[in-house]
Every structure is written in structure tokens, then in C-alpha cells.
C-alpha positions in Angstrom: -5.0 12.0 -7.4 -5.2 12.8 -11.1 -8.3 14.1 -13.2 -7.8 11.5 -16.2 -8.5 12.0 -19.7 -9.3 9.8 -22.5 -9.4 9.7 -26.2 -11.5 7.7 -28.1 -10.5 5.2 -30.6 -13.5 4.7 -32.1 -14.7 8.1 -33.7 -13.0 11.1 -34.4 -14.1 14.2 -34.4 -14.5 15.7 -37.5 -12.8 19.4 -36.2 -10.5 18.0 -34.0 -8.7 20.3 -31.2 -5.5 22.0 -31.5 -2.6 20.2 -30.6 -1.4 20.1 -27.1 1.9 21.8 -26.9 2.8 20.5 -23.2 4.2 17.1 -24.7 4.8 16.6 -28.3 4.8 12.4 -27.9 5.5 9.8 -25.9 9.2 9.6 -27.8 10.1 13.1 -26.6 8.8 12.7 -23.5 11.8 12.9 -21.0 10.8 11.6 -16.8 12.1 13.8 -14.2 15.4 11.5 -12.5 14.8 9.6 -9.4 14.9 11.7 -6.2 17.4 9.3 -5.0 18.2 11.6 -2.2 14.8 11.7 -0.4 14.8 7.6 -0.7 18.0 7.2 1.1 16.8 9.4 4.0 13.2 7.7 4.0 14.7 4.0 3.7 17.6 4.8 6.5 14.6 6.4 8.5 12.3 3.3 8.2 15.1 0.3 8.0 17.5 1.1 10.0 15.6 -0.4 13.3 14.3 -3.6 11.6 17.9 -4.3 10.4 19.3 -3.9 13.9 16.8 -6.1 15.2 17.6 -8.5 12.6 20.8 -8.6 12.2 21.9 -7.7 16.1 19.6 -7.2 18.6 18.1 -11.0 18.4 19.8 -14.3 17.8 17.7 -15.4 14.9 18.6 -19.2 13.9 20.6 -19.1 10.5 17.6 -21.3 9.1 15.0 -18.3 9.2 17.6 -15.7 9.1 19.5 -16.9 6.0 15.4 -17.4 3.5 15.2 -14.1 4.8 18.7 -11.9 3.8 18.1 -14.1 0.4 14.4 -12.3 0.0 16.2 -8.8 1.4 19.0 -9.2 -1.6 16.0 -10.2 -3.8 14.2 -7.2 -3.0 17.3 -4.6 -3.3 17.3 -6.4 -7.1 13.8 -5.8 -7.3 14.2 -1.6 -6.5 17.0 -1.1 -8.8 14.8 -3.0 -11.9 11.5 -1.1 -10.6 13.8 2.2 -11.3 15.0 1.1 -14.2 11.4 -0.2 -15.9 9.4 2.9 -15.0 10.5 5.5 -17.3 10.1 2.9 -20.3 6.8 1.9 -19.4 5.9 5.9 -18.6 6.5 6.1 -22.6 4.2 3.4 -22.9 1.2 4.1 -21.0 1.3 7.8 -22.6 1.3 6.5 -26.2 -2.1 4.8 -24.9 -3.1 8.4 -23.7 -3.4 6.8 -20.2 -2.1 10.4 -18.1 -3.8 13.0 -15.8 -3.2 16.5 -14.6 -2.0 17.4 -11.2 -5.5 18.9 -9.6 -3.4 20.4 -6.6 -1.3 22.2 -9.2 -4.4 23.9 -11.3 -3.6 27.3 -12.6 0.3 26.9 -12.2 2.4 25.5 -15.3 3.2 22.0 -13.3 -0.6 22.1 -13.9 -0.7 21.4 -17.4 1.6 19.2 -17.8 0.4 15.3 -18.7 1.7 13.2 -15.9 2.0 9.3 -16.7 -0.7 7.0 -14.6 -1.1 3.2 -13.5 2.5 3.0 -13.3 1.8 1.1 -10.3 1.6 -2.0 -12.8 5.2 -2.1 -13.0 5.8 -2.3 -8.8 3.2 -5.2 -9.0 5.0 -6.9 -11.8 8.6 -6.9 -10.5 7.0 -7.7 -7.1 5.5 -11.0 -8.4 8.7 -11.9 -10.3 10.6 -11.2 -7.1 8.9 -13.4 -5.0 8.0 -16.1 -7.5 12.3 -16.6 -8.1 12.0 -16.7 -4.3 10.3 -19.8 -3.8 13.6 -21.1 -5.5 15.8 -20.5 -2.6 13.7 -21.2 0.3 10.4 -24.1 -1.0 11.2 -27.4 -1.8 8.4 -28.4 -4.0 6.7 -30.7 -0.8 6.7 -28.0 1.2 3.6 -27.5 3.0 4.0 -23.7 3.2 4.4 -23.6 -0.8 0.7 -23.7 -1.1 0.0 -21.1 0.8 2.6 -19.0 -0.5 1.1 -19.8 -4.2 -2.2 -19.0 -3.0 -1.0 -15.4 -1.6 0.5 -14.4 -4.6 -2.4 -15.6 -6.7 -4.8 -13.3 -4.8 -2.2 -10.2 -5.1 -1.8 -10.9 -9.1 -5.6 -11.0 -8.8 -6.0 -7.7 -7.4 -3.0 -6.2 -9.2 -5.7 -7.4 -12.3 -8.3 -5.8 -11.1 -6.9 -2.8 -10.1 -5.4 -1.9 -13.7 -9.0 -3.0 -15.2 -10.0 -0.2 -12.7 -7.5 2.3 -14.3 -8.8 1.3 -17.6 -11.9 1.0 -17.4 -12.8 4.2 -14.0 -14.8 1.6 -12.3 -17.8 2.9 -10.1 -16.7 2.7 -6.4 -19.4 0.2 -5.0 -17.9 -1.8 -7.6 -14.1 -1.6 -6.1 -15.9 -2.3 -3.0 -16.2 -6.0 -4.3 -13.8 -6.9 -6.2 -11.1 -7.1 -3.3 -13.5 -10.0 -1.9 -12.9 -11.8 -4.9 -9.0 -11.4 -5.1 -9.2 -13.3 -1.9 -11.1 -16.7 -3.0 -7.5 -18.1 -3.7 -6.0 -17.5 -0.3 -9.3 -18.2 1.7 -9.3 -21.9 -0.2 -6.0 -22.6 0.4 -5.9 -21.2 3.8 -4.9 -24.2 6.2 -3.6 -22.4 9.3 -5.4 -21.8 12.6 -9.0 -20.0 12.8 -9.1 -19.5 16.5 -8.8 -16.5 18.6 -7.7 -15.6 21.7 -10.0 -14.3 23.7 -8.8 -11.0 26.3 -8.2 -12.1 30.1 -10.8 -9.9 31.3 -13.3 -11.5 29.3 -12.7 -14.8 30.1 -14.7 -15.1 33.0 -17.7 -13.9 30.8 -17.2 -15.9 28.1 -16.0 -19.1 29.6 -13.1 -20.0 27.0 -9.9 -18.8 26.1 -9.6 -19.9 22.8 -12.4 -19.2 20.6 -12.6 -22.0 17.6 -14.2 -19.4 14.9 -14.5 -21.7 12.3 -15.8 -20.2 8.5 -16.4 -17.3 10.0 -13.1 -16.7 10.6 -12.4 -16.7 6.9 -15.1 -13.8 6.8 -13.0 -11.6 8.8 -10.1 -12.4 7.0 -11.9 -11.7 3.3 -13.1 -8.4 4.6 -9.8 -7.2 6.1 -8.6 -7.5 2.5 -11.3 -5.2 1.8 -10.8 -2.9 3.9 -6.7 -2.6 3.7 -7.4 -2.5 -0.3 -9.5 0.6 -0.5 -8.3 2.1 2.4 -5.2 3.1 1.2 -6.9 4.1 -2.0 -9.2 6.6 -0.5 -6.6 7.8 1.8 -4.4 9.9 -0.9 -4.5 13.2 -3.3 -1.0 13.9 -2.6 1.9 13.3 -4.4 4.3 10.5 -2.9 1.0 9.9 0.1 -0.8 6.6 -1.2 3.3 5.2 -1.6 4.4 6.7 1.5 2.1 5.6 3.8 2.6 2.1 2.6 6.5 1.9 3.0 6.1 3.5 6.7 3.3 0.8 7.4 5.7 -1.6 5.9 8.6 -0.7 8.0 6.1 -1.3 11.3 5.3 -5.1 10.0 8.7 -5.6 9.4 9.5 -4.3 13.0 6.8 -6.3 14.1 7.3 -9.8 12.3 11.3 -9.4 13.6 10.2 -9.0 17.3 7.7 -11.5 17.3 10.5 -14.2 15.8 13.1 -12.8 18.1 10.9 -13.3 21.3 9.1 -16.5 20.4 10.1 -20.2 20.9 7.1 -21.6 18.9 8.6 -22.4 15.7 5.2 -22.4 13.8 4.7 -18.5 14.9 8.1 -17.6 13.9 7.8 -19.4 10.4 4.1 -17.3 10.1 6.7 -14.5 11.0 9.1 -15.1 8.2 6.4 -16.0 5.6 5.2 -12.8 6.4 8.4 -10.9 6.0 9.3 -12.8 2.8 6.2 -10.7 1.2 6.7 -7.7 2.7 10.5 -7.0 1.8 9.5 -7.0 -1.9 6.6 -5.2 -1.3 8.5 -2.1 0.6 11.6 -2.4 -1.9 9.7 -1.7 -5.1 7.7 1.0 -3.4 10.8 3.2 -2.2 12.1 2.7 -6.5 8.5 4.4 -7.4 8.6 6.6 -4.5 11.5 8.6 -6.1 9.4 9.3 -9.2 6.1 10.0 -6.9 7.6 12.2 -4.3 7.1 16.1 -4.7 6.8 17.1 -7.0 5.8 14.2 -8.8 6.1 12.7 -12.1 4.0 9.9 -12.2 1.1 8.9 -10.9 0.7 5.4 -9.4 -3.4 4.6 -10.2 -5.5 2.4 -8.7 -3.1 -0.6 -9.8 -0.8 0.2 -7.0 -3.3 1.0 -4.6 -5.0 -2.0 -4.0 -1.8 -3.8 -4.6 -0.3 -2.9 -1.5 -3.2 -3.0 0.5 -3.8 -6.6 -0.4 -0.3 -7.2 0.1 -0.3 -6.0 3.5 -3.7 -7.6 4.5 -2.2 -11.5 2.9 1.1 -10.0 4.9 -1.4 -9.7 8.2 -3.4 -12.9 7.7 -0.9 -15.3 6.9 1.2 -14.0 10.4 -1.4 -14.0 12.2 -1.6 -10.6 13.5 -4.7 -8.9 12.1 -5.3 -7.0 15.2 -2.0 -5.4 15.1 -2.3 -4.7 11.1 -5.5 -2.8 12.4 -3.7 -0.6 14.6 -1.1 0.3 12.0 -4.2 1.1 9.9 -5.3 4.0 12.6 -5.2 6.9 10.3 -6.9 4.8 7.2 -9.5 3.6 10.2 -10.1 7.1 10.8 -10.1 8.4 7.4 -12.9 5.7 6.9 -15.0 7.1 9.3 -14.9 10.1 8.5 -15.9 9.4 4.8 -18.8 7.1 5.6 -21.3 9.6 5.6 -20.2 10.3 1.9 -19.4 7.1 0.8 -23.1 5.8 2.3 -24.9 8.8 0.0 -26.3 10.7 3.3 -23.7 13.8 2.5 -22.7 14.8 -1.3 -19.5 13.1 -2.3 -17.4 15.1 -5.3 -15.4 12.8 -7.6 -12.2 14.3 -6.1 -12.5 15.0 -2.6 -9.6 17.2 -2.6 -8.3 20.3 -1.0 -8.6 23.6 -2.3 -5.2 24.8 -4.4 -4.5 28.3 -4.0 -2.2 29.2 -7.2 -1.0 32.2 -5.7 0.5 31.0 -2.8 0.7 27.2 -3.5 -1.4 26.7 -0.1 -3.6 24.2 0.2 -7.3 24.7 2.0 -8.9 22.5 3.5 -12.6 21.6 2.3 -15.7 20.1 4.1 -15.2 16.6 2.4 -14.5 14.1 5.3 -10.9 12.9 4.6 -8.1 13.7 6.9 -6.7 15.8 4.5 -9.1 17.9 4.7 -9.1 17.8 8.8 -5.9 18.5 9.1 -6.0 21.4 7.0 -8.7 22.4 8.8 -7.5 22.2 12.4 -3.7 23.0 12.0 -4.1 25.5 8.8 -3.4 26.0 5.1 0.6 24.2 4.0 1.9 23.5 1.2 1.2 20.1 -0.9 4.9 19.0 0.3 4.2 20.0 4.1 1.2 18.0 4.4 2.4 15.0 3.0 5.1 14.8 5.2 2.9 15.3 8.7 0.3 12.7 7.6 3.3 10.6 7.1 5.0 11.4 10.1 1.0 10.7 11.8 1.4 7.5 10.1 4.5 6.5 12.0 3.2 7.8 15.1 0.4 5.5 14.7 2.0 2.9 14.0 4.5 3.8 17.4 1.5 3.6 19.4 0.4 0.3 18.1 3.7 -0.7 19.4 3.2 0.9 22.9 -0.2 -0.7 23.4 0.9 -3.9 23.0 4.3 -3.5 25.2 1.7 -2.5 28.2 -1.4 -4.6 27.3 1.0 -8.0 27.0 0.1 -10.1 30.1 -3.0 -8.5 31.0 -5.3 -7.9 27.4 -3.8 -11.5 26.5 
């Protein structure tokens, strides 16, 4: 979370301040390396299971199998360019005076020192040019699924748009609250797969179906899960490497789950829904882990509202286009429950601060938790002051726990919920 500042290019004042001595200019500005070392422990963490699955535990047929190792290679391309790009466009945004201080840093020297923002544009750049070179491997240009395909990476380049508009321009957040629903017309037009649901075995004998034809309002749900997964992950941060962290372990889960579901199925219309889905979230967690090594603790970039609602609208077209919405839900627990607990402020009835961040004590580097509904702030509150670093890592390792139990539920509900 970053307190951003702005200069104007209009007026000037005619007794301008003193010059800031923290960075000279965007030329001498020198990023921090890549902490290459805490990537390779989070990506072995998180892949290590999915590739197993892939590679060993199921018999995949070489015809999904072999789009998909082309996407994975694509995607390892895609981290080391994302490394690469970010410390040249870090030069760039800060000649543009596009940078913020680290609020959970205040009163120590890390504190004052102008941290590049938005550099989530580059992670949505490299991820369209990724998966746009893609289509060259693995759509033939009748391809039925190519439309659908387009359409998804439309709405993500629409929302990767908007979102950098947002960092530009600090749009109001009943405004953000829209503009996901719009990033979504593409995909909703071009949406020709199923609208039917399933409906659980214990309430058949109430309802009288199994299979509930939904219709338009299908395409509802499906425009206001991208709403949701879009600003949840931007309201669930305010720590360095959290908003980018949470999305890789959520990732990892999809990519679990898409694997199993193609491993275990004979319909070959679920298992393609499977691989589409895969094919946009390998790119999606490859370019996150690059920008994770400059976001982790302490960090030297921020990521903005570009990135923000860039993965969650990946992961939402990721859900929809699977077909497993409920399960994207469940790996969405802690950004469910982070919602909740900010409604009252979001909906006016309790004052809500521009930052709803913890308190930063500079003397020990503690954080405290405040009143502000977030579940940083109830965690904090329950389990005790910790460092910036400390937290981060339990609400990540909640994340993954969540997303374990997701898998749990459906291992025991599977013949009786559905």
C-alpha cells in the first residue's frame, strides 16, 4: 500500500521546495536485485505438486499435455522477460513522478525512500504477449475455442486499462466497483459454453431437477464474480509481496485443480475447459513469481492497482471459462472474509480511512493492529503485534490452508453434494 504523491504539470509554484535528497533522478536510481532465493523456495513450494500430477501421477494424452508444456516453456520465457523489463520501466514510471512511500515503514529511513508504483503494467504486458504467441502453437484459426480465448484476453487487457487509468488517475472506489463489470462485456458476448448448474442431491427432491438451465442470468453471476475476484484482491493487501503472494498460492490451487479434474475425467469437453484454463493461468503465475522478487520484503516496487485487478480478472476468466466458479470461491475464503469484514466500511455505516492499515511502531518495527475491518488488522488483533515480514507470510500460509480445505471439501462432498 503506498501513500502516492504527485506533481503537477501545469503550475509551478513560484517558491518551490527544497530538493529531495533520497533519489537524485530516475537515471541514478539503482533497483534493489531480485530476491531470486525466496522465488525458488515459493515456486518449488507451490509447483512442485501440480508438476507431479502433470507430468506423473496422471496419464494425460500427449494432445492436452503437449499445448500445455508449450504454454509452461512460454511462461518460464515470460518470468525471465518480466525480470528483465521491470527495472527499466521502474526508471520510467519515476521520471513521470509516479512513486509512493512505504506507510508501514514511517519514521525509519526505508520510509523515505520513493518506491516505483504501477509496475504491475509490465506483468500485464508480458502476460498478454505470452499468451497471444500462444495461440500460435495450439489454435488453428477455425478453431472454435479461439474465440473464446480472444474474448478472455480482451476483457484482461480491458481491465489491465483500467486499472492503470486507476493508478493515474486515484479513481474513487465506487467507481472501481464498476469498471470490472465492464472489462467483462467481451467474454460475456462471446461466451458460448454451458449456463446450467448442477443442482446438490439433497435438494433435488425440493427442487425437482438436476440440472438447472440458468439462462442470462447465468452471465450475471459470471460478470459479478469478476467483480468480486478484481477488487478483492485489491482490498486484501498493505504488505509488501501480499496482493502478489496471495495470487501465485491461489494460482498454484487452480493449477492443482484444473490437473486433477483432466486427470480424472473422460469428458473431453471438461478436460479441454481444464486446459483452456491452465493455458491462462501458467502465464499468469510465471510473471507474478518475476515481480514477486522485487515486491517481497522488503520491497522495491510497488505493484498498483494495475496488477491488482489484473490477476483477479485473470483468475475469475480462469474460473469461468473451466467451469468451476464454486471452487474459485473457496480458494477466495480469506478475500470472502476480508469482504465481510470491510462491508460495514465500504457501505459508509463505520468511518473508512484512505489506508486501512496497521499501526507501524518505528521502534520495534511491530505492527499493531487497528479497528479497520481487514484481516490484517484481525489477525493482529487476535494472535498479537509481528513484524511486516511475519505477517505476510501467515496470511499466505492462511491462504494455502484455505485453499487445502477447498480441496478437502470437495474430496468428501463428491458423490453426496453432487
Amino acid at each position: 500500500m503506498t501513500a502516492r504523491k504527485r506533481t503537477s504539470s501545469v503550475t509551478k509554484s513560484e517558491n518551490p521546495p527544497p530538493p529531495k535528497t533520497t533519489i537524485a533522478s530516475a537515471e541514478d536510481f539503482h533497483l534493489s536485485p531480485p530476491k531470486l532465493g525466496v522465488i525458488f523456495v515459493i515456486s518449488s513450494l507451490l509447483c512442485s505438486l501440480y508438476l507431479y500430477l502433470l507430468c506423473f501421477h496422471y496419464n494425460v494424452d500427449s494432445e492436452l499435455k503437449r499445448p500445455i508444456l508449450i504454454n509452461a516453456g512460454l511462461s518460464l520465457v515470460g518470468f525471465f522477460v518480466t525480470l528483465k523489463l521491470i527495472p527499466v520501466a521502474a526508471r520510467y514510471v519515476l521520471r513521470r513522478n509516479m512513486f509512493g512511500f512505504d506507510i508501514n515503514k514511517r519514521g525509519t529511513p526505508q520510509g523515505d525512500v520513493k518506491v516505483p508504483e504501477s509496475l504491475g503494467i509490465v506483468v500485464g504486458i508480458v502476460f498478454l504477449i505470452v499468451a497471444i504467441i500462444f495461440q500460435f502453437f495450439n489454435f488453428t484459426e477455425d478453431s472454435l475455442c479461439l474465440v473464446e480465448y480472444n474474448a478472455a484476453l480482451a476483457s484482461i487487457c480491458f481491465m489491465i486499462l483500467l486499472g492503470f487509468v486507476d493508478d493515474v488517475l486515484d479513481v474513487p472506489w465506487r467507481v472501481k466497483l464498476l469498471l470490472p463489470s465492464f472489462a467483462t462485456l467481451p467474454l460475456l458476448m462471446a461466451y458460448a459454453g454451458h449456463t446450467t448448474i448442477v443442482i446438490p442431491k439433497p435438494l433435488v427432491s425440493y427442487v425437482g431437477l438436476e440440472i438447472l438451465d440458468l439462462g442470462r442470468i447465468y452471465k450475471l453471476y459470471m460478470a459479478l464474480l469478476a467483480v468480486f475476484c478484481t477488487n478483492s484482491i485489491n482490498i486484501h493487501a498493505g504488505l509488501n509481496g501480499l496482493e502478489i503472494g496471495q495470487t501465485v498460492v491461489i494460482a498454484a490451487a487452480i493449477l492443482i485443480h484444473n490437473v486433477m479434474q483432466i486427470g480424472a475425467s473422460v469428458d473431453t469437453e471438461l478436460r479441454q475447459a481444464h486446459a483452456f484454463s491452465i493455458y491462462l493461468t501458467q502465464p499468469l503465475m510465471a510473471t507474478s513469481l518475476a515481480m514477486l522478487a522485487y515486491n517481497w520484503y522488503p520491497s522495491a516496487i510497488f505493484v498498483g492497482d494495475t496488477y491488482t485487478v489484473f490477476a483477479g480478472m485473470t483468475m475469475a476468466v480462469a474460473g469461468i471459462l473451466g467451469h468451476f466458479s464454486e471452487t474459485l470461491l473457496i480458494f477466495f475464503l480469506p478475500q470472502v472474509l476480508n469482504f465481510l469484514l470491510s462491508l460495514p466500511q465500504l457501505a459508509g455505516i463505520v468511518k473508512c480511512p484512505r489506508h486501512r492499515l496497521p499501526k507501524f511502531d518505528s521502534a520495534t518495527g511491530l505492527l499493531t493492529g487497528t479497528k479497520d475491518g481487514t484481516v490484517v488488522n484481525v489477525y493482529l488483533r487476535i494472535f498479537g503485534r509481528k513484524t511486516e515480514k511475519s505477517l505476510c507470510i501467515h496470511l499466505l500460509v492462511f491462504q494455502a490452508l484455505a485453499c487445502g480445505f477447498c480441496f478437502l471439501l470437495r474430496h468428501f462432498l463428491a458423490g453426496w453434494y453432487k
